[in-house]
Structure formats: C-alpha cells, structure tokens
MMTF fields as JSON, N, C-alpha, C and O atoms, coordinates in Angstrom:
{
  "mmtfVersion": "1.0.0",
  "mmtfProducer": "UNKNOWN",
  "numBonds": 267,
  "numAtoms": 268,
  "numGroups": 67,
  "numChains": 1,
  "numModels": 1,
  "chainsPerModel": [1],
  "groupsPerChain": [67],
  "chainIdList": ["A"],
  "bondAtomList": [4, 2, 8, 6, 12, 10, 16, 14, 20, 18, 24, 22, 28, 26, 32, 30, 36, 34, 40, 38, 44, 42, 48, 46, 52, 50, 56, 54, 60, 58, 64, 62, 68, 66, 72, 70, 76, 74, 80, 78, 84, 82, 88, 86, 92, 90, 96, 94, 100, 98, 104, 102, 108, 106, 112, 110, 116, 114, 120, 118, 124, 122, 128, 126, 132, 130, 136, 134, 140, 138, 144, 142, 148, 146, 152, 150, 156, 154, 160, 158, 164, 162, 168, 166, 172, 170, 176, 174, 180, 178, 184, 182, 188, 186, 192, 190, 196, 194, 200, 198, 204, 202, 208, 206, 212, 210, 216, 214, 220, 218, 224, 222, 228, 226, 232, 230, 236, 234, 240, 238, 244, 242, 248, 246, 252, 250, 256, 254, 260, 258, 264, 262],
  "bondOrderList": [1, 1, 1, 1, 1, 1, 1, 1, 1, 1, 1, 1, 1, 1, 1, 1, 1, 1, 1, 1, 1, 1, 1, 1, 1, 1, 1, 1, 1, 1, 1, 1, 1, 1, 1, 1, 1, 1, 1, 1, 1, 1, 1, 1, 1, 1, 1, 1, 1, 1, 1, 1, 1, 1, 1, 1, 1, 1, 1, 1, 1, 1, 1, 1, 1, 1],
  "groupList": [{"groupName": "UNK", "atomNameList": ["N", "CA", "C", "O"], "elementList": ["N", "C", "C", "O"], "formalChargeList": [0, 0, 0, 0], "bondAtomList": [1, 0, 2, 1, 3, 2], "bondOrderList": [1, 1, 2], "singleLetterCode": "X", "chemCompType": "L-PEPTIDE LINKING"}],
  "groupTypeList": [0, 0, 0, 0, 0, 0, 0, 0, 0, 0, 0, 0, 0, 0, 0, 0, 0, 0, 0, 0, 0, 0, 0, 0, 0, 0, 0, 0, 0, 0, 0, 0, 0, 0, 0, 0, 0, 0, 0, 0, 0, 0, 0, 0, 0, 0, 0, 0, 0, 0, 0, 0, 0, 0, 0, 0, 0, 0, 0, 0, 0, 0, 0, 0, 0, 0, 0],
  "groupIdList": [1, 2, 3, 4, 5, 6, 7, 8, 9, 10, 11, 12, 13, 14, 15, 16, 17, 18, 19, 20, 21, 22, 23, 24, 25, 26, 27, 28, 29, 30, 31, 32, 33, 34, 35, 36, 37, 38, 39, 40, 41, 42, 43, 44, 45, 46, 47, 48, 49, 50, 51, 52, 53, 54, 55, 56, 57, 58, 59, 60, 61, 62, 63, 64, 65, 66, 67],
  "secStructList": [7, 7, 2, 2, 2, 2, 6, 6, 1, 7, 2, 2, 2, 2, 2, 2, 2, 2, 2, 2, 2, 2, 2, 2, 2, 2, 2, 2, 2, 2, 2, 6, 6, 1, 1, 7, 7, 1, 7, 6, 6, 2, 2, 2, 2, 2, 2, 2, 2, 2, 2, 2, 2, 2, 2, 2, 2, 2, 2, 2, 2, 2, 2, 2, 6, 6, 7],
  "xCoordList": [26.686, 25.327, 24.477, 24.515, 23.664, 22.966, 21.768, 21.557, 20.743, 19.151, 18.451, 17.941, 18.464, 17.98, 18.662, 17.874, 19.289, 19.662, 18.746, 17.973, 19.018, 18.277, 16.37, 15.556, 16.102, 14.809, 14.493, 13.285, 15.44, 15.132, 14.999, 14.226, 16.017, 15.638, 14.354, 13.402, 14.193, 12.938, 12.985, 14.045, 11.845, 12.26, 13.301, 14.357, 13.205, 14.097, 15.38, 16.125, 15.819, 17.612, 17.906, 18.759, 16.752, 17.227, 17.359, 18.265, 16.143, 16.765, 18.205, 19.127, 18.389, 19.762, 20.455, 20.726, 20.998, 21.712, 21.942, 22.944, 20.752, 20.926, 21.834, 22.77, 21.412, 22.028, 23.659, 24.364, 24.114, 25.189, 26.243, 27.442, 25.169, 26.138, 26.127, 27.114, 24.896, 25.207, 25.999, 26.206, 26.641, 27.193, 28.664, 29.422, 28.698, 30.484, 30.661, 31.743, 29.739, 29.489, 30.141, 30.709, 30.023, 29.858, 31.335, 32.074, 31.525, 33.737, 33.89, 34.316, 33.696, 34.491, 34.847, 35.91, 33.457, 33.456, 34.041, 34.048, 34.391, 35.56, 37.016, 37.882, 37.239, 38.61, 39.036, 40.228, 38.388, 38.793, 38.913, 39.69, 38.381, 38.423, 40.021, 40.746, 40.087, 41.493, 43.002, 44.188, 42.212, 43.457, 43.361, 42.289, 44.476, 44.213, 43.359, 43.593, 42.47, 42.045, 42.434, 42.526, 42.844, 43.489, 42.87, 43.579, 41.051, 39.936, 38.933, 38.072, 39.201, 38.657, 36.874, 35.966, 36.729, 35.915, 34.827, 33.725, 35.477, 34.463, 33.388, 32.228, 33.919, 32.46, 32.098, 31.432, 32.202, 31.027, 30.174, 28.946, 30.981, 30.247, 29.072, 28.088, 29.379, 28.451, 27.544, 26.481, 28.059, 26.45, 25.636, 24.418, 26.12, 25.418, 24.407, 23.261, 25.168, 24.476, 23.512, 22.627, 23.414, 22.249, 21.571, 20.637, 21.263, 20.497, 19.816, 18.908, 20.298, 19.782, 18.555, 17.366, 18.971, 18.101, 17.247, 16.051, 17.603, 16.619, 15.548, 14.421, 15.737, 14.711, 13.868, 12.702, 14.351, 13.374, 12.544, 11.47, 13.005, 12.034, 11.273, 10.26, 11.586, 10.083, 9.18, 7.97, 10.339, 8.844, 8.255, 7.141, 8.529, 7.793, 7.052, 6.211, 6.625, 5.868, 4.821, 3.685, 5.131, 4.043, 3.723, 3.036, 3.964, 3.629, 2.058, 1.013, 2.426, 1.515, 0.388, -0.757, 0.924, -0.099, -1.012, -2.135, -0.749, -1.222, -2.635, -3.55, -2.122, -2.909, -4.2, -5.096],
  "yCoordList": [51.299, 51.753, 50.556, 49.454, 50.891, 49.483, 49.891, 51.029, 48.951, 48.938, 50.268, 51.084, 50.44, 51.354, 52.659, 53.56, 53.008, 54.311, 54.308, 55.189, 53.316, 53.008, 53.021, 53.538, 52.46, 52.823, 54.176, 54.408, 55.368, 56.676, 57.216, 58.147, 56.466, 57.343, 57.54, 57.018, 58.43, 58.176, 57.519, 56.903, 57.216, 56.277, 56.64, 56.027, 57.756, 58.593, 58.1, 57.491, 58.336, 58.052, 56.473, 55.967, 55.918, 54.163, 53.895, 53.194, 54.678, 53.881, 54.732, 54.108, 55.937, 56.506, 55.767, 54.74, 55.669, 54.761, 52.985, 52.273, 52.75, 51.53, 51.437, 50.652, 52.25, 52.483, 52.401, 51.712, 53.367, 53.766, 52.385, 52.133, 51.751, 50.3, 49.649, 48.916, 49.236, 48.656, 48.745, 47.748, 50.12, 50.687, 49.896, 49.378, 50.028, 50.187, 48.93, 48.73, 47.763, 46.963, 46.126, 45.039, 46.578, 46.137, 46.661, 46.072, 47.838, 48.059, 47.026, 46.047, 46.908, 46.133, 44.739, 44.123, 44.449, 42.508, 42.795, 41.792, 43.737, 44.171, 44.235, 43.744, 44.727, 45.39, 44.278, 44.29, 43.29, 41.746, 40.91, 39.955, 41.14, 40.055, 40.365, 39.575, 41.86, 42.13, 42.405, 42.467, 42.518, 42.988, 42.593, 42.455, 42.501, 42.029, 43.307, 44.445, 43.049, 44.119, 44.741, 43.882, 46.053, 46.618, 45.811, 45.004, 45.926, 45.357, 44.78, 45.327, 43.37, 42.452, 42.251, 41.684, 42.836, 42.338, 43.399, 43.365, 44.688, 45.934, 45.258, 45.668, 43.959, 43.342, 42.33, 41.526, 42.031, 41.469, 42.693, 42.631, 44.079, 44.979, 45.632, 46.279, 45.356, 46.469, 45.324, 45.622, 43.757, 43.203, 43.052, 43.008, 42.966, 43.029, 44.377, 44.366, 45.399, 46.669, 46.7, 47.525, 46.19, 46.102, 45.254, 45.999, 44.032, 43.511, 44.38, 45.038, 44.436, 45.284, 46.411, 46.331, 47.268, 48.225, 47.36, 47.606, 46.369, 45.505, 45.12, 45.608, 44.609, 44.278, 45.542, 45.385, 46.311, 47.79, 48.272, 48.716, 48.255, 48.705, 47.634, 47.789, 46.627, 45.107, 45.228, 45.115, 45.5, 45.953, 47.153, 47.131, 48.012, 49.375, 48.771, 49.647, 48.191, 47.307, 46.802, 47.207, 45.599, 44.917, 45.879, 45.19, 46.914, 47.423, 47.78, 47.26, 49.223, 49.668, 49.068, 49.413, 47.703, 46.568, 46.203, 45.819, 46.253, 45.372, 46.786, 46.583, 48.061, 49.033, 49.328, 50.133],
  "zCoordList": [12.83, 12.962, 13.42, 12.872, 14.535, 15.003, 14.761, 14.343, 15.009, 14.447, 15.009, 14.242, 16.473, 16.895, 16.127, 16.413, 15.634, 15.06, 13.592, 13.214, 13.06, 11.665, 11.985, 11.22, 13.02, 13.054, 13.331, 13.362, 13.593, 14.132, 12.875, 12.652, 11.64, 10.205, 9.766, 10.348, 8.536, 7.752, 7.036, 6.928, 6.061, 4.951, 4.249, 4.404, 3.296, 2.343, 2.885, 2.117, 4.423, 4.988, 4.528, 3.799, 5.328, 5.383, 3.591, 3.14, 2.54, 1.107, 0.875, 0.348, 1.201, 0.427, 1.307, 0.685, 2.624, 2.996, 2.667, 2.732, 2.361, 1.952, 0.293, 0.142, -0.679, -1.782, -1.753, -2.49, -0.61, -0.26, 0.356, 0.237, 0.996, 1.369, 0.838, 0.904, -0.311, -1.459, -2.514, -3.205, -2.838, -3.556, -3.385, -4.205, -2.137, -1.453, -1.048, -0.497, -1.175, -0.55, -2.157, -2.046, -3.122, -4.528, -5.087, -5.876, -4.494, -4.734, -4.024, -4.636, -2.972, -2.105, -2.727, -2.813, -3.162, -3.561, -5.211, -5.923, -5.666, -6.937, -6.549, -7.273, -5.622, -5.036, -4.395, -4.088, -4.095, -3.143, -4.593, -4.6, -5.478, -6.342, -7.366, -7.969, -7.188, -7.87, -7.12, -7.444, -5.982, -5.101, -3.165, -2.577, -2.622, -1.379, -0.826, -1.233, 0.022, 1.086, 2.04, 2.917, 2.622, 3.755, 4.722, 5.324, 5.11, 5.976, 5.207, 4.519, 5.452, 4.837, 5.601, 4.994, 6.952, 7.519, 7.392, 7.94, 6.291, 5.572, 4.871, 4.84, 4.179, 3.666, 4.504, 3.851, 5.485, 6.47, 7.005, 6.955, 7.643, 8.028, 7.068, 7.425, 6.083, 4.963, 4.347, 3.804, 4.456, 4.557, 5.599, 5.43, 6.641, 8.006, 7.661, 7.212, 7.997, 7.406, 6.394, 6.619, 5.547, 4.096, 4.794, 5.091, 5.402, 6.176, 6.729, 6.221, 8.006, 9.238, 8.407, 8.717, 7.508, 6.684, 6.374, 6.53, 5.955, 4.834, 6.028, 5.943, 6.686, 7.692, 8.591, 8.951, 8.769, 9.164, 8.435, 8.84, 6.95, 5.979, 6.289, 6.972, 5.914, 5.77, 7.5, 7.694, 8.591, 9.398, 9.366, 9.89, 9.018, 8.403, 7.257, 7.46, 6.372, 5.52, 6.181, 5.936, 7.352, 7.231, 8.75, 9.504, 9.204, 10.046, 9.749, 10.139, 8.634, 7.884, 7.563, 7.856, 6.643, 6.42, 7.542, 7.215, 8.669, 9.513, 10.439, 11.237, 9.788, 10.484, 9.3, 9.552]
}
C-alpha cells in the first residue's frame, strides 16, 4: 500500500488500518523473537506501513490546523 492510496482513505480506514499493522506488526516482533521467520522483511514492510499512516494523519492535523 503506498501513500497515495492511504491518502484516498478516511480517517476511520487509516486508524483501523493502522491498528491492524500495529497489531501484526507486534506477532511478528513475538514470532521473530521465538521462532525463525518464513519473511523476515514482513517487519520492515509493516513498519514502513505504520509510518507512512502515521504521517498522513499528522498532515491531515496540521492541515486542518492551518485552515
């Protein structure tokens, strides 16, 4: 999922999605700590991902702010 798709969400998508990669983002850094990983590079993708959200919401923030 790249930025431009995430800016097409509403708010409501970008927080349940964000929840959702946080969620899995949080097995993952469990399931690496007990066991080897099939795709190790699932937790680079799913922090990249919590970023990317994280920063759309904050310009939807100071967007608002700024109107």
């Amino acid at each position: 999922m790249n930025a431009s798709e995430l800016r097409e969400m509403s708010d409501e998508q970008l927080a349940l999605t964000l929840k959702e990669t946080t969620e899995n983002l949080f097995r993952l850094k469990i399931k690496a700590q007990t066991e080897k990983l099939e795709a190790p590079s699932e937790l680079k993708k799913n922090r990249r991902l919590a970023a990317r959200i994280n920063t759309v919401q904050r310009q939807r923030e100071l967007k608002k702010a700024a109107t």
